[in-house]
SEDRENDO-174224 format. One line per 2 residues: number of its first residue (from 1); their letters; for each residue x, y, z of C-alpha. Coordinates in nm, 3 decimals. Example, Ala and Ser with C-alpha at 12.3 -4.5 7.8 and 13.67 -1.06 7.14 Angstrom:
% residues 2
1 = as = 1.230,-0.450,0.780 | 1.367,-0.106,0.714;
END
This chain:
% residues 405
1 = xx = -0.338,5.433,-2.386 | 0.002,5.478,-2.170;
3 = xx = 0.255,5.246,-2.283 | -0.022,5.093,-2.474;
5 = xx = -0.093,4.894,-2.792 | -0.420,4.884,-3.022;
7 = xx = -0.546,5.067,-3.345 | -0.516,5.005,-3.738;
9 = xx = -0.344,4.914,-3.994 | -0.146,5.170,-4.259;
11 = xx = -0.388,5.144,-4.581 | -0.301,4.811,-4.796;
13 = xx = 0.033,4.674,-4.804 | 0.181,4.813,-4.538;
15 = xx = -0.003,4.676,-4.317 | 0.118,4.360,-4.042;
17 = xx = -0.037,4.073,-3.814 | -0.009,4.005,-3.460;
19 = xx = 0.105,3.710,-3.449 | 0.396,3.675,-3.571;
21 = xx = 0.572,3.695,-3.251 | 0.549,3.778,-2.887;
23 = xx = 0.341,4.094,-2.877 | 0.310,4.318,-3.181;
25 = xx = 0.666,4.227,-3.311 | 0.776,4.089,-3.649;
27 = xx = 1.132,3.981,-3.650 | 1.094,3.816,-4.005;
29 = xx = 1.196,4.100,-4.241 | 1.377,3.903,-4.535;
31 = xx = 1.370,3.576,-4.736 | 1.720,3.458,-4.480;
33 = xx = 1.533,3.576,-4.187 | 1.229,3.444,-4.253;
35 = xx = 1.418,3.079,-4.366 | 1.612,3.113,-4.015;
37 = xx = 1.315,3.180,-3.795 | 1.459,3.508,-3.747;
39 = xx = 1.797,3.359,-3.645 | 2.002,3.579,-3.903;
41 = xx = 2.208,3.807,-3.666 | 2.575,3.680,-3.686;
43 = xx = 2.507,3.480,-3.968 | 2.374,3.731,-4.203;
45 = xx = 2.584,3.838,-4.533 | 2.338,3.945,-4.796;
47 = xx = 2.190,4.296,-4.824 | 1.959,4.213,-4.496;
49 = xx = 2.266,4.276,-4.294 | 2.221,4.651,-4.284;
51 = xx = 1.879,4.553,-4.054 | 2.023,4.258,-3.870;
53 = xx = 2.324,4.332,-3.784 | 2.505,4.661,-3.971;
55 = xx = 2.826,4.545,-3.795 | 2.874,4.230,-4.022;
57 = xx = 2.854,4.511,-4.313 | 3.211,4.553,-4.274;
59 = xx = 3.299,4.202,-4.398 | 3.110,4.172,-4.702;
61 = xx = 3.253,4.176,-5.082 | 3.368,4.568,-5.149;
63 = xx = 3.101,4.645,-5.349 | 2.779,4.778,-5.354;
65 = xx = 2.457,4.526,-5.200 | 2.102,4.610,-5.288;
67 = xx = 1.826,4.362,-5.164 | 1.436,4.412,-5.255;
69 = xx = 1.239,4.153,-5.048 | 0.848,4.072,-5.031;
71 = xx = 0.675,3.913,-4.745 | 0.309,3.773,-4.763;
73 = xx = 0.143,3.699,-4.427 | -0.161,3.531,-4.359;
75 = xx = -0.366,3.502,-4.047 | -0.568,3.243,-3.950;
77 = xx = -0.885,3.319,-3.769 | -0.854,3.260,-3.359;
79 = xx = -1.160,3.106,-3.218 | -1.285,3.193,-2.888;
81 = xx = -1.514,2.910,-2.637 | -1.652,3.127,-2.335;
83 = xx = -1.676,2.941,-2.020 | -1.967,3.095,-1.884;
85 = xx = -2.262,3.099,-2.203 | -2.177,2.994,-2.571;
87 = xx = -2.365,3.323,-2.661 | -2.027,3.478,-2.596;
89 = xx = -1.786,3.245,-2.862 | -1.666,3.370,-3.163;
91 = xx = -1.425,3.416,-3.399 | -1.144,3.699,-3.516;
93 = xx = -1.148,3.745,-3.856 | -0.866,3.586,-4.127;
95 = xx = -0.622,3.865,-4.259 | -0.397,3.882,-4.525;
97 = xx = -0.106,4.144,-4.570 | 0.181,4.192,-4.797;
99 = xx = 0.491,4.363,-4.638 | 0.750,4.510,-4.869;
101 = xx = 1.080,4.522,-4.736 | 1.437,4.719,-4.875;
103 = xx = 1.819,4.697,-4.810 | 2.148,4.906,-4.916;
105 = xx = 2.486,4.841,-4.822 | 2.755,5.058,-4.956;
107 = xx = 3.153,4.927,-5.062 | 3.428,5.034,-4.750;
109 = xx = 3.503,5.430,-4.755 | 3.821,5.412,-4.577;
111 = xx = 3.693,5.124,-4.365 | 3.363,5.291,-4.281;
113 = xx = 3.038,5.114,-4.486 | 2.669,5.259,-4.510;
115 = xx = 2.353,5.108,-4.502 | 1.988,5.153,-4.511;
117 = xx = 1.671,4.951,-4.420 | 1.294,5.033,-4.492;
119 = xx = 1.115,4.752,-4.270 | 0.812,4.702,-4.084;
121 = xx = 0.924,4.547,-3.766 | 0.577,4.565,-3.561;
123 = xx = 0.218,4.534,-3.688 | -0.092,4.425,-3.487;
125 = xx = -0.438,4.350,-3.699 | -0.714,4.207,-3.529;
127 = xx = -1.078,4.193,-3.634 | -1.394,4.089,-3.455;
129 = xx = -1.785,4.070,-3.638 | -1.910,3.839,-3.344;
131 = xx = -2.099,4.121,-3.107 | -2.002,4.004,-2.795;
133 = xx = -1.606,4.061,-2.895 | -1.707,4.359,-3.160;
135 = xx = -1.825,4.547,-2.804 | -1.439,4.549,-2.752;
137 = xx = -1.219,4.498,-3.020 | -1.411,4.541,-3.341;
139 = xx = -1.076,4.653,-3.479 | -0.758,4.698,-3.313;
141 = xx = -0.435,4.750,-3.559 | -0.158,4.919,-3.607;
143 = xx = 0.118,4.978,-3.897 | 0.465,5.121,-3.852;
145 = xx = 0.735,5.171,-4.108 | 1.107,5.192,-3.988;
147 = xx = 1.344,5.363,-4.187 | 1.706,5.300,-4.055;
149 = xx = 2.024,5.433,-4.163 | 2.398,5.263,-4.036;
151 = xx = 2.721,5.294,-4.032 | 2.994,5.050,-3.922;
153 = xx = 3.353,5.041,-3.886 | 3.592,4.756,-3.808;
155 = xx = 3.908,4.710,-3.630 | 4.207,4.464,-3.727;
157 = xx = 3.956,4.265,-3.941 | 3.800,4.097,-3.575;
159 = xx = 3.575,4.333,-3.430 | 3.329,4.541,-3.643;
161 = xx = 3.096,4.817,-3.458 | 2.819,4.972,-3.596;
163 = xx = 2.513,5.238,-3.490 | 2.223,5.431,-3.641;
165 = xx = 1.938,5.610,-3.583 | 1.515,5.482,-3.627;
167 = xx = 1.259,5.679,-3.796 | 0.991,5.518,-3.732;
169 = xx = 0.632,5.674,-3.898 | 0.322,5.463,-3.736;
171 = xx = -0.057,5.500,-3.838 | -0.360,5.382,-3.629;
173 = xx = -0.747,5.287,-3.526 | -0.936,5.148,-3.314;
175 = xx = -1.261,5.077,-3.366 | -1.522,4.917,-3.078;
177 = xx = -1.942,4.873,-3.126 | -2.140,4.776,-2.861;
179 = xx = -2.505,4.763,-3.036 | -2.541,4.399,-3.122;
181 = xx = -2.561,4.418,-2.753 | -2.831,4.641,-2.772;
183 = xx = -2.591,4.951,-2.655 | -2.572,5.231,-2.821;
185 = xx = -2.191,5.235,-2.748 | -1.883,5.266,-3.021;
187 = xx = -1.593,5.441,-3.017 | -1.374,5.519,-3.371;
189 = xx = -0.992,5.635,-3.352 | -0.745,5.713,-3.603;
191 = xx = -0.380,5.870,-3.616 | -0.032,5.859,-3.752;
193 = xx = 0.271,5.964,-3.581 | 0.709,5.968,-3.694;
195 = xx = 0.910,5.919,-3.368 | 1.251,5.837,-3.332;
197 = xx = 1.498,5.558,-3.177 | 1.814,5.457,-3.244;
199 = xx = 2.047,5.118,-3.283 | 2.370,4.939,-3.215;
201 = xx = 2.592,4.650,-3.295 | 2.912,4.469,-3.253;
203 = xx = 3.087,4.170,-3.391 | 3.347,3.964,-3.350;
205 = xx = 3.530,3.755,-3.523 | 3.777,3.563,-3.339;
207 = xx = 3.849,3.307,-3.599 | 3.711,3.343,-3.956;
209 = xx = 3.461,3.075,-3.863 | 3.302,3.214,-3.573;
211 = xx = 3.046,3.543,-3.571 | 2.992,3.675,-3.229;
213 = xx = 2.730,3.940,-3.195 | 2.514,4.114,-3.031;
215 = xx = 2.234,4.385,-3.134 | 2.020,4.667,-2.978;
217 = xx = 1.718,4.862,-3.069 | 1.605,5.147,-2.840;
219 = xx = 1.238,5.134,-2.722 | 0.984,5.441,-2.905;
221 = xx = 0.710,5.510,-2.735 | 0.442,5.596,-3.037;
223 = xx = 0.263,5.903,-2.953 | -0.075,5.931,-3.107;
225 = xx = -0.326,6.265,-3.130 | -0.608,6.287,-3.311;
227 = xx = -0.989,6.323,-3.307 | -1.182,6.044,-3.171;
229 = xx = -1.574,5.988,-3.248 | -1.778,5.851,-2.981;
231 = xx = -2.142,5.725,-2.933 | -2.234,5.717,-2.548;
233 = xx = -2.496,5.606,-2.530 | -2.674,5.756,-2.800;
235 = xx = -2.500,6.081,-2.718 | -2.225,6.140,-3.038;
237 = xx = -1.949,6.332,-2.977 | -1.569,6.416,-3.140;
239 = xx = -1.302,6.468,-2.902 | -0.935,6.572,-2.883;
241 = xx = -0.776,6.156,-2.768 | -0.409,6.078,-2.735;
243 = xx = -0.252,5.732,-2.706 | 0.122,5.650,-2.635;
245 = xx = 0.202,5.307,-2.793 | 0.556,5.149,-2.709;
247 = xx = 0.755,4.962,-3.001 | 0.984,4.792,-2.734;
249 = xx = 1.355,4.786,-2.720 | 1.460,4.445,-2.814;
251 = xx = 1.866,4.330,-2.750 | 1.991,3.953,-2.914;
253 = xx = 2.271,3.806,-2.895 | 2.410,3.523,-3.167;
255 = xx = 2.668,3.306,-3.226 | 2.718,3.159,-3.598;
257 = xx = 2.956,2.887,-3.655 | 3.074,2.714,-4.000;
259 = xx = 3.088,2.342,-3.865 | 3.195,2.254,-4.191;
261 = xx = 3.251,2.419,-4.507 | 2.930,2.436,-4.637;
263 = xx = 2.745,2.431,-4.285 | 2.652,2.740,-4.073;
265 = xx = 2.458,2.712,-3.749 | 2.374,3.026,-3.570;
267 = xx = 2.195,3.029,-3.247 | 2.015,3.343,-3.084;
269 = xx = 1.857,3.453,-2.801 | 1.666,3.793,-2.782;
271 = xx = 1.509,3.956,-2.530 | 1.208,4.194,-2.596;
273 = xx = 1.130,4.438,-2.345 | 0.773,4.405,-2.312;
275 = xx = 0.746,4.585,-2.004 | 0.698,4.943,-2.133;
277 = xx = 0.346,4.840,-2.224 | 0.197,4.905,-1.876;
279 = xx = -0.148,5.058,-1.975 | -0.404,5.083,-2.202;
281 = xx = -0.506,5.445,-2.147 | -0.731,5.664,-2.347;
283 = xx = -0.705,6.034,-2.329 | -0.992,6.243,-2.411;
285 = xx = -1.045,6.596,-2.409 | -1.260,6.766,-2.283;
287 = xx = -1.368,6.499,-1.993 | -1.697,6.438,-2.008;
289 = xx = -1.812,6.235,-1.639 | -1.892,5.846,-1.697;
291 = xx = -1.713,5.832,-2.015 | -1.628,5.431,-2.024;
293 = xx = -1.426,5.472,-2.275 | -1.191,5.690,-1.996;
295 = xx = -1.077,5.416,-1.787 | -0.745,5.288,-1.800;
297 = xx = -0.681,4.943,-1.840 | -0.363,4.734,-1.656;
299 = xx = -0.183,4.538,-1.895 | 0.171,4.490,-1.701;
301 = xx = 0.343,4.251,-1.938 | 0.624,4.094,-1.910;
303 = xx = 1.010,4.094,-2.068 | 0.978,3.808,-2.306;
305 = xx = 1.299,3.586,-2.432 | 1.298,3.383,-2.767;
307 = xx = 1.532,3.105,-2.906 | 1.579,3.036,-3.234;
309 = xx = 1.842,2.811,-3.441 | 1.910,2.907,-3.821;
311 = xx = 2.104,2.622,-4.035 | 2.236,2.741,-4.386;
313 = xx = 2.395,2.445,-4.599 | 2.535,2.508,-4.905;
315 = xx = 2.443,2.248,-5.179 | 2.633,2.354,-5.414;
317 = xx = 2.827,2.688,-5.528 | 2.528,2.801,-5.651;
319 = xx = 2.239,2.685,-5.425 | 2.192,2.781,-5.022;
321 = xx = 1.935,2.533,-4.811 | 1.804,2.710,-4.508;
323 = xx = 1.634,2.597,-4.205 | 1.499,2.725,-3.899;
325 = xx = 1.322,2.661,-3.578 | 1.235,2.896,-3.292;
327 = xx = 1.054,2.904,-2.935 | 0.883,3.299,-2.868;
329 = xx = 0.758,3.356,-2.517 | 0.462,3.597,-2.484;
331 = xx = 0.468,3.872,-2.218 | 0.048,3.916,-2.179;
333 = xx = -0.010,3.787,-1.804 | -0.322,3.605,-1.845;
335 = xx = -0.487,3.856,-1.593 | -0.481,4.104,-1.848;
337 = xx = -0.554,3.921,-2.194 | -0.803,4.091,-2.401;
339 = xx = -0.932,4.049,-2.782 | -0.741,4.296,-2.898;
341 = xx = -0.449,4.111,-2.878 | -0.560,3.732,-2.735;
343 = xx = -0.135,3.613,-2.733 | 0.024,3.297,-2.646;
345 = xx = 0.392,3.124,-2.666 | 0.442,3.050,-3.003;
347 = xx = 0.663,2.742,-3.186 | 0.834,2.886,-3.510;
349 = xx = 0.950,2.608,-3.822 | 1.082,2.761,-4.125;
351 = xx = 1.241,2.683,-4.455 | 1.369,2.846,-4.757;
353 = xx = 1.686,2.866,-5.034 | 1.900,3.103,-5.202;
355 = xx = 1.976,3.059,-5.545 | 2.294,3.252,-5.764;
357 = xx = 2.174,3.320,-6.125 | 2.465,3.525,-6.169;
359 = xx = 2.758,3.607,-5.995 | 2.594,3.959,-5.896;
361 = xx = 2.249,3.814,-5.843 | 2.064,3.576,-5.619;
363 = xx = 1.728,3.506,-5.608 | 1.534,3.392,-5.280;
365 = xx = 1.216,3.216,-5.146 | 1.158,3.141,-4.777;
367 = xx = 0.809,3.005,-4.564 | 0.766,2.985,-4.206;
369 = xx = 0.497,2.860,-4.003 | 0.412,3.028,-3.681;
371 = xx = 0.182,2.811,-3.421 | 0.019,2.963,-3.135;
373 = xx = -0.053,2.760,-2.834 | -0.430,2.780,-2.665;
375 = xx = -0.471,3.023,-2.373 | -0.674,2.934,-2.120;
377 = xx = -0.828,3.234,-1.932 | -1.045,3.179,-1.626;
379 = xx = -0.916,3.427,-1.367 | -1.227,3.626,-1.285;
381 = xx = -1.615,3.499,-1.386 | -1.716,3.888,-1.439;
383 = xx = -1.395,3.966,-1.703 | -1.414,4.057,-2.046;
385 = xx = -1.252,3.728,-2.132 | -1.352,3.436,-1.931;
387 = xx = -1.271,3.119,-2.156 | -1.021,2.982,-2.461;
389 = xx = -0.902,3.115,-2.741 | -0.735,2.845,-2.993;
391 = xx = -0.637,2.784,-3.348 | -0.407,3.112,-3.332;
393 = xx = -0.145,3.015,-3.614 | 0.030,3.234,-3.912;
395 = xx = 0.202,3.160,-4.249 | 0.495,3.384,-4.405;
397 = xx = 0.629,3.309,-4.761 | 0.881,3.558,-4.822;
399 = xx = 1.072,3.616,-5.153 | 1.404,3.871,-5.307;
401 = xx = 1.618,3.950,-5.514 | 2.000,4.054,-5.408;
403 = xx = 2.198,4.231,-5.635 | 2.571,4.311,-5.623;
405 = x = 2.687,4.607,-5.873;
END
């Protein structure tokens, strides 16, 4: 698949749901982030900031910043009505994941700071036992790991820069069955793949209560090859398949304010480039005539924008509030939905706290509830998908520990 998305999930924990956000993107990757509804760019000050924003590395406390975070996601089942015959409903299967997330941030060296994330930042998982969907999507996930090294360096204590480079290591299936339709049709995929991207940042800080920023990740295109096993038809073969999967470039911008001394409000728009995924194309080698499997499939999404507003109050010296509320376009034009990935706009509420045990220590615990409006798709009677998919929805409790030494 050219610019594509689909296949499997990286064996047991790290492995991440699709819908957490437009597409196959997860921009919760921390217990502020995830309290914020992912509105932790120019706001962000614990160890997280070496993801979110590296450039606001260069105003934390001297000192070293270690952050180990945990993030449990849970998806809830999306049901399907066909318009045509209710022979053709069904519904995806519920998933559960646990995502593991880690953050360094190194004291000043001459005005220069280091950090490092290890994050999974997209994730698709979606599951079909009904055989009407099973003939198309009886599994299509994927699982990537970023691991992303900064460095930032400020000027005149108002403007802080900052840049890295993405590994990015990404393992895959896709699995499809056709015989509860009484064809002997299934394809079954796997592969893993490290590609590379890179990252950018800037704040500003024109007055010590106002954060400025703005962010940049490169697009990757995922490039999978592997052996694929195929039933046509009763015919079983193993071919030689690539796959290029794009984990889109995605550029925010955020303003944090301290209305009062105890109150930040940060507001952020991002923009996720959505339009690298162009085709769902299957490679296989060698061709072998009236292969269905062959034929490439439009997708031709769209550049999707999200809005989210992060509130931090501080209760006390010891005890951070957090709330958060976002609005996530999807880029799938309806046209081209399919059960691999059935998305919608989605309506983000979160919540979570920060609490100091010590003065080198904080413990954190964040939730966030992502709803999924219903798509409608009735476009053309003799389509894959000709009806409504609803009850898309997903829960995140995240929880960490920061550590200051």
């Amino acid at each position: 698949m050219k610019k594509t998305i689909s296949v499997l999930a990286l064996a047991s924990i790290f492995t991440a749901g699709s819908a957490m956000a437009s597409g196959w993107r997860i921009p919760e990757q921390s217990v502020d982030s995830t309290a914020k509804a992912g509105a932790n760019i120019a706001s962000s000050k614990r160890g997280d900031t070496a993801y979110f924003n590296p450039a606001n590395m260069a105003w934390m406390a001297d000192t070293w910043h270690v952050e180990f975070d945990a993030t449990y996601i849970y998806l809830a089942p999306i049901e399907y009505e066909d318009s045509r015959t209710s022979a053709f409903d069904g519904e995806s299967e519920t998933e559960h994941f646990l995502l593991p997330e880690l953050f360094l941030v190194s004291p000043s060296f001459g005005g220069a700071r280091f950090g490092v994330a290890v994050v999974e930042p997209f994730g698709l998982s979606k599951r079909w036992k009904d055989p009407y969907q099973k003939a198309f999507a009886e599994e299509f996930s994927l699982a990537v790991i970023e691991v992303n090294p900064t460095v930032s360096y400020s000027f005149a204590d108002m403007v802080s820069i900052s840049a890295g480079p993405r590994m990015l290591y990404a393992d895959a299936t896709v699995k499809t069955d056709a015989s509860g339709l009484g064809l002997p049709l299934s394809r079954e995929m796997e592969g893993d793949t490290v590609e590379w991207g890179w990252n950018a940042a800037v704040a500003v800080k024109p007055m010590e209560k106002l954060n400025i920023s703005a962010t940049y990740r490169s697009n990757v295109d995922l490039e999978f090859e592997d052996k694929a096993k195929l039933n046509l038809m009763g015919t079983r073969v193993t071919l030689d398949a690539d796959v290029s999967i794009p984990a889109p470039a995605v550029l925010a911008f955020s303003v944090a304010y301290d209305v009062l001394d105890n109150l930040n409000v940060e507001l952020t728009w991002d923009r996720t480039f959505w339009s690298e995924y162009e085709t769902l194309d299957f490679n296989f080698s060698p061709v072998i005539p009236g292969n269905p499997f062959e034929a490439p499939q439009a997708r031709d999404w769209d550049d999707t924008d999200a809005f989210r507003i992060g509130v931090t109050y501080g209760v006390n010296q010891n005890l951070d509030v957090m709330l958060g509320f976002g609005y996530d376009q999807n880029g799938a034009p309806t046209e081209h939905i399919g059960f691999e990935l059935p998305d919608s706009d989605a309506w983000l509420y979160s919540i979570g706290a920060q609490y100091k045990m010590a003065d080198n220590m904080d413990i954190g615990i964040a939730m966030l509830y992502d709803y999924k409006e219903s798509r409608t798709v009735e476009v053309n009677p003799t389509d894959r998908v000709y009806g409504e998919f609803t009850n898309a929805s997903a829960l995140l409790v995240t929880v960490g520990l920061n550590y200051r030494f």
